[in-house]
N, C-alpha and C positions, 0 to 999 in steps of 0.2 A: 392453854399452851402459850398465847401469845404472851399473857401477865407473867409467865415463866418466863421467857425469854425476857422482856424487859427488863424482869427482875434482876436477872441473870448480867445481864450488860450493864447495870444502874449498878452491882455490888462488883463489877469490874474495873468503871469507872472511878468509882469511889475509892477502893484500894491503890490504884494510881495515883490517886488528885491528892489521899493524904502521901503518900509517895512523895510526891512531886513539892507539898508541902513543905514536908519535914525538911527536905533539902533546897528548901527557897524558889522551888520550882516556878512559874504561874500556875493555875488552876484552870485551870478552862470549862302498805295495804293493797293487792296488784299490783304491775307493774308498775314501775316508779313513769313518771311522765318522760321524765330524759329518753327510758327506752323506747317509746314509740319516733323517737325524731331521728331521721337520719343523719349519719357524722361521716366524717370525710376522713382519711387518714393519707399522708400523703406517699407512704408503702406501708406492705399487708406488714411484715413482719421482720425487723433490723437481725431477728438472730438466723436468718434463710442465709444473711450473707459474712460469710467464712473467707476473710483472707488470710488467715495465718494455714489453709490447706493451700493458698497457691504455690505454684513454682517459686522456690526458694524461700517462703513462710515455715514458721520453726514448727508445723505440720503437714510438711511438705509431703510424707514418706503416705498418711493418710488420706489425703488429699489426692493419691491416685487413684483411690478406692471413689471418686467422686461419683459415677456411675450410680452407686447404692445412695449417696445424698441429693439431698437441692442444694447447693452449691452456689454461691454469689459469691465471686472476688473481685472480678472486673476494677481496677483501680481507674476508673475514668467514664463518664459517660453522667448522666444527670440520676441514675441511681444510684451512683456513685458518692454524688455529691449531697442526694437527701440522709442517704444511711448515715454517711462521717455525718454532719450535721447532727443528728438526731443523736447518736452517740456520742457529740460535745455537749449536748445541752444535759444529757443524764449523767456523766461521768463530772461534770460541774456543780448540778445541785441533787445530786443524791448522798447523803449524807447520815449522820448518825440523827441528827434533830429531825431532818425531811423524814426519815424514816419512821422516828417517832410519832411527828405528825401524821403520818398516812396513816400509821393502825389504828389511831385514835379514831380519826377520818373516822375510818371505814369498818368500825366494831359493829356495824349492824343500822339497821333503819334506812338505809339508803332503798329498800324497797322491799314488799310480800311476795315470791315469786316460789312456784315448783320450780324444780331443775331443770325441766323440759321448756317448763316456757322460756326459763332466761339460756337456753340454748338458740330457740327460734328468736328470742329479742336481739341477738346477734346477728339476725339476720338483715338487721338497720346500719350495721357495719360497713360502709364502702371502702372500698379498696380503690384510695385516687389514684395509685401508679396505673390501673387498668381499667377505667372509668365501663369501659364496653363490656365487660365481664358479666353475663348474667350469671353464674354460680354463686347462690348466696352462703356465707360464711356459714352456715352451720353442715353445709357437704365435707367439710374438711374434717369435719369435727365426726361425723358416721362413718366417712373412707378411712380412717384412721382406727375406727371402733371395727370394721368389718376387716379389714388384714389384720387387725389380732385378732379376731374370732377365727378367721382360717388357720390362723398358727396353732393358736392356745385357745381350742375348742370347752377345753374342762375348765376354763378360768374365767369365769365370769366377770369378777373385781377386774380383770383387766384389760379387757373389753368395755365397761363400765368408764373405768379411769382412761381410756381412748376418748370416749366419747364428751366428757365431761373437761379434760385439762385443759380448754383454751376458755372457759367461759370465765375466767376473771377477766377476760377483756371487755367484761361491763364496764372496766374503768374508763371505758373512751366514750360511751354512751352517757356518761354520768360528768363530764368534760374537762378529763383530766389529758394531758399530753400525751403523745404517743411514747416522751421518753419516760414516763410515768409508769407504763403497759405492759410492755412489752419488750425484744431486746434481751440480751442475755442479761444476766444479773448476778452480782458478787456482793463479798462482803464488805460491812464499811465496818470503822474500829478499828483497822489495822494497815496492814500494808496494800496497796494495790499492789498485785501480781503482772507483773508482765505478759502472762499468757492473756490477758482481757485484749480484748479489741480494742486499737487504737489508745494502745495504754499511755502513750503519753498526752491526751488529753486530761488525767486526771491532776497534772498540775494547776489547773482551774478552779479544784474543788476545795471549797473551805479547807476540808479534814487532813488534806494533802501535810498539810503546817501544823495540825493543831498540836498546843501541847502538851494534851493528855493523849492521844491515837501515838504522836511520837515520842512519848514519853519514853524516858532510857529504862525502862522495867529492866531489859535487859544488855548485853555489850554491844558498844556499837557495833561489833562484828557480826551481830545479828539484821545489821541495817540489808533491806533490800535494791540492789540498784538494776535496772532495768536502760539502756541505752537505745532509742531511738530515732535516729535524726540528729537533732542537739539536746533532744529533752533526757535529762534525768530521772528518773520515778524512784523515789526515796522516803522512806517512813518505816516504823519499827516492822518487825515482821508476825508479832504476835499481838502487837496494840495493846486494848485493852483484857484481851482471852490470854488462857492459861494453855498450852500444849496438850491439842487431843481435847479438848474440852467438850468438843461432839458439836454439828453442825445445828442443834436444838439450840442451843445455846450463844449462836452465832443472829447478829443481825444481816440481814441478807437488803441490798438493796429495795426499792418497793415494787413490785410488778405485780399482774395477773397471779402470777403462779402464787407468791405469797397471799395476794386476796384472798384467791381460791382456796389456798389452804385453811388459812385462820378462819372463814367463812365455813365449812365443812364440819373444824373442831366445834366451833361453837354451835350449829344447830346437832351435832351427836354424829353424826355420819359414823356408819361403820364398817368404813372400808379396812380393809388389812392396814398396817406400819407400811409395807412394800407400795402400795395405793398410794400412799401419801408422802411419801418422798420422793415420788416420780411427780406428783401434781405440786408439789412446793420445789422439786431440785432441777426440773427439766430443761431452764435455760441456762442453768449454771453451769455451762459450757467451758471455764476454767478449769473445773473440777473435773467433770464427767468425760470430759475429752480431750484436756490437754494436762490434767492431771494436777494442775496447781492447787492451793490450798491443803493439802491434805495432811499438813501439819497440824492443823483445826481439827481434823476427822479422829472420832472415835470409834470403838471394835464394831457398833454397828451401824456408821456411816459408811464404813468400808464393804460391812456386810450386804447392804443397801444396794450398794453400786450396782452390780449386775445388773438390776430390775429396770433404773437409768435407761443404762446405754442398752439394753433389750426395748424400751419403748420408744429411745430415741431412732431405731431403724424402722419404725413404723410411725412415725411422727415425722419424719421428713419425707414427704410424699412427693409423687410426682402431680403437675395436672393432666397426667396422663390418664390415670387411674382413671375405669369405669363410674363414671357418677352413681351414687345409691338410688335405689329409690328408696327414699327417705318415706314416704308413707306407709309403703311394706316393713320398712323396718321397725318404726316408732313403736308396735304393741310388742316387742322384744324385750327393746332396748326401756321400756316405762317397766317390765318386771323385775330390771335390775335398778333400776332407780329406788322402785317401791321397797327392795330389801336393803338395799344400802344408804341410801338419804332420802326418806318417802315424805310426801306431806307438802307443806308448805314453807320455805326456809325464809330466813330473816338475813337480807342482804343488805 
């Protein structure tokens, strides 16, 4: 799948650049060792925090339903100031090339690991905002598999994909950045959407200019303009993709979720279509939640949606929630491992 997509984006580009051409354009074995060391991150997770749900954010109306989320908007305060942070440094260098780099990265060999175990190697995860915190990361990852078990008792895959969709955050054990990891994630190729967090940070980013992503494919009336402060967010709205072209076909930022993904196809995993567009779309919280993109989307990216925003109400948990006992659970929760990605995977 991944060599698909590439594929997919490289005969994109390419029909652009001669575009752009013709018209004078420019062209433009066990665990790996990293997992037993502990790593620091300096907050758990940049996509907890949602300000476009606060008072007068253009999700304001959803944003009362806060109760049902975890909820960070707080415009002030030193968490404040590590999440922007951390969302200039991703919306600057994630890119169509960075992108490239990382699948390359991370096709495999980074380490021999069951599923189970690189769940517990999570457990080297520190969470700096909460240094005192003994809940080790992989609670989050069972409390999350056990409120969909209450719900959707007959649905094992989804249960399964509870328990399983935060563990491409080996990418911070393996020492790559937090804005690397985690963090909502979008598409690069095209236009940034104003619905993204902090979207005028992405005038920083190479692609912001480039001019094949802004190539006039189509009328400038198709330009996107996005007003924030003083900033502009400006670039074609379809880039290099074709309308509806399907979200497969789409490069997505690099995070956990895509690890996770392209990690899954390549050792066979046989989880459902529905499985695997909740463990590769879950942070794409432009799309799933505030509805952007979907110019991109095709009849079964739409299709898809539901299953999203059904696992995103149990994926944003409280730390209220009763702790598992994780020991009672594990010979469950290793039966759906062994039918759905059993063995030993190649990370």
């Amino acid at each position: 799948m991944g060599g698909e997509l590439l594929a997919a984006v490289a005969a994109g580009e390419a029909k652009i650049a001669r575009q752009n051409a013709a018209s004078g354009k420019p062209a433009g074995d066990g665990t790996s060792p990293a997992c037993t060391e502990r790593v620091s991150w300096p907050v758990e997770d940049p996509s907890e925090f949602r300000p476009e749900l606060a008072p007068g954010g253009p999700l304001e109306d959803l944003g009362k339903q806060k109760d049902d989320f975890r909820v960070y908007y707080e415009e002030s305060g030193e968490r404040f100031d590590i999440v922007r942070k951390t969302y200039a440094e991703m919306h600057k260098n994630q890119t169509m090339q960075f992108g490239r780099e990382m699948r390359a990265k991370y096709s495999g060999g980074k380490a021999k690991m069951t599923m189970m175990e690189a769940i517990f190697a999570l457990n080297n995860l520190i969470d700096e905002s909460d240094p005192d915190t003994s809940e080790p990361n992989s609670f989050h990852l069972f409390q999350t598999a056990e409120r969909i078990r209450q719900v959707h008792p007959d649905k094992d895959w989804f249960q399964l994909t509870g328990l399983i969709h935060d563990v491409g955050k080996l990418l911070a054990l393996w020492g790559e950045p937090q804005w690397a990891a985690v963090g909502d994630t979008f598409p690069v190729g095209c236009a940034f959407a104003k619905e993204c967090v902090f979207p005028e940070q992405f005038q920083e980013n190479p692609d912001f200019s480039h001019p094949v992503y802004r190539s006039a494919l189509f009328p400038s009336a198709t330009l996107r303009y996005c007003e924030r402060g003083n900033a502009s967010i400006h670039s074609t709205k379809y880039g290099i993709y074709q309308p509806n072209c399907g979200l497969n076909n789409v490069m997505m930022s690099f995070g956990h979720d895509e690890y996770l993904y392209q990690a899954l196809v390549r050792n066979g995993a046989t989880l459902p279509p529905a499985a695997l567009y909740i463990i590769r779309f879950h942070s794409f919280y432009p799309w799933h939640t505030a509805k952007a993109y979907n110019h991109l989307c095709s009849e079964e990216d739409l299709n898809q949606l539901p299953w999203v925003l059904e696992f995103n109400k149990f994926d944003l948990y409280s730390k209220a929630d009763v702790e598992p006992d994780v020991d009672a659970l594990v010979p469950y929760y290793q039966t759906l491992i062994d039918k759905y990605c059993p063995g030993i995977l190649d990370w």
